[in-house]
N, C-alpha and C positions, 0 to 999 in steps of 0.2 A: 605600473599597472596600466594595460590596455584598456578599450573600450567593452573591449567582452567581458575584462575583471571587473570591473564597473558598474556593466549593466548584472552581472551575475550578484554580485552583492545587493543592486537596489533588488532585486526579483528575491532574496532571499529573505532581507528585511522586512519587505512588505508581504511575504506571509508569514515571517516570525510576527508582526504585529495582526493581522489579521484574526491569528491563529489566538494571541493573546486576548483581543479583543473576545472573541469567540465565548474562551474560554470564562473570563468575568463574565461575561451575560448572563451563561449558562450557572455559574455559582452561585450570583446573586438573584440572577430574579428564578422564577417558574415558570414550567412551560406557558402557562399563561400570560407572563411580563408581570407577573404581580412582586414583588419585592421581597426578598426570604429575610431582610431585618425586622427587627420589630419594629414601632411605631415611635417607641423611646430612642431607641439607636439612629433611626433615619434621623430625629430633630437635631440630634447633639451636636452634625456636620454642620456647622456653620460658621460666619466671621467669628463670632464672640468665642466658640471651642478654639482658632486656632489660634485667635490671639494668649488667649490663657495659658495653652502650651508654650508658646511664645517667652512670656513672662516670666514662668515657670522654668522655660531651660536657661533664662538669663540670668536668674537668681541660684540657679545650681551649680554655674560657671562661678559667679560671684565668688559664691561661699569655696570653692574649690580653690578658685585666686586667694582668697584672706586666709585657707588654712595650708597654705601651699608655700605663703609669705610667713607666714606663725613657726610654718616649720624652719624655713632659714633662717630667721631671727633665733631659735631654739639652738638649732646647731653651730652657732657662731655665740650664744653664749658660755654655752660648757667650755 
C-alpha cells in the first residue's frame, strides 16, 4: 500500500472518529451541554463501580472453572 492508501485511510479514520465523537455528545448531553443521565447514574461511574465489576467477573470465571472441573470428574466416573 502506497502513500495515497495511507493517507486515504488516516483521512477516513479521523472522520469516522470525529463523526463518533459528535455523535455521543449529541446523545448524552443537551443542546445546552447539560447531561441527559440522571444524578444517580453520573455517580456510579467510578473506581469503586469498576473494580466491583471486576471482582464480579473473576468470580463467574471461577465458579465456571470449578463447575467445568465437576463435570470431568462426573464423566470419568460413570
Amino acid at each position: 500500500m502506497g502513500l495515497g492508501g495511507k493517507l486515504m485511510w488516516a483521512v477516513a479514520g479521523s472522520a469516522a472518529s470525529k463523526m463518533a465523537r459528535n455523535y455521543t455528545r449529541r446523545t448524552l448531553h443537551t443542546d445546552y451541554g447539560a447531561p441527559r443521565l440522571p444524578r444517580k447514574a453520573r455517580r456510579q461511574s467510578g473506581l469503586g463501580m469498576m473494580l466491583g465489576w471486576a471482582v464480579l467477573t473473576g468470580v463467574i470465571m471461577a465458579l465456571a472453572d470449578v463447575f467445568k472441573e465437576q463435570g470431568k470428574d462426573t464423566v470419568h466416573a460413570r
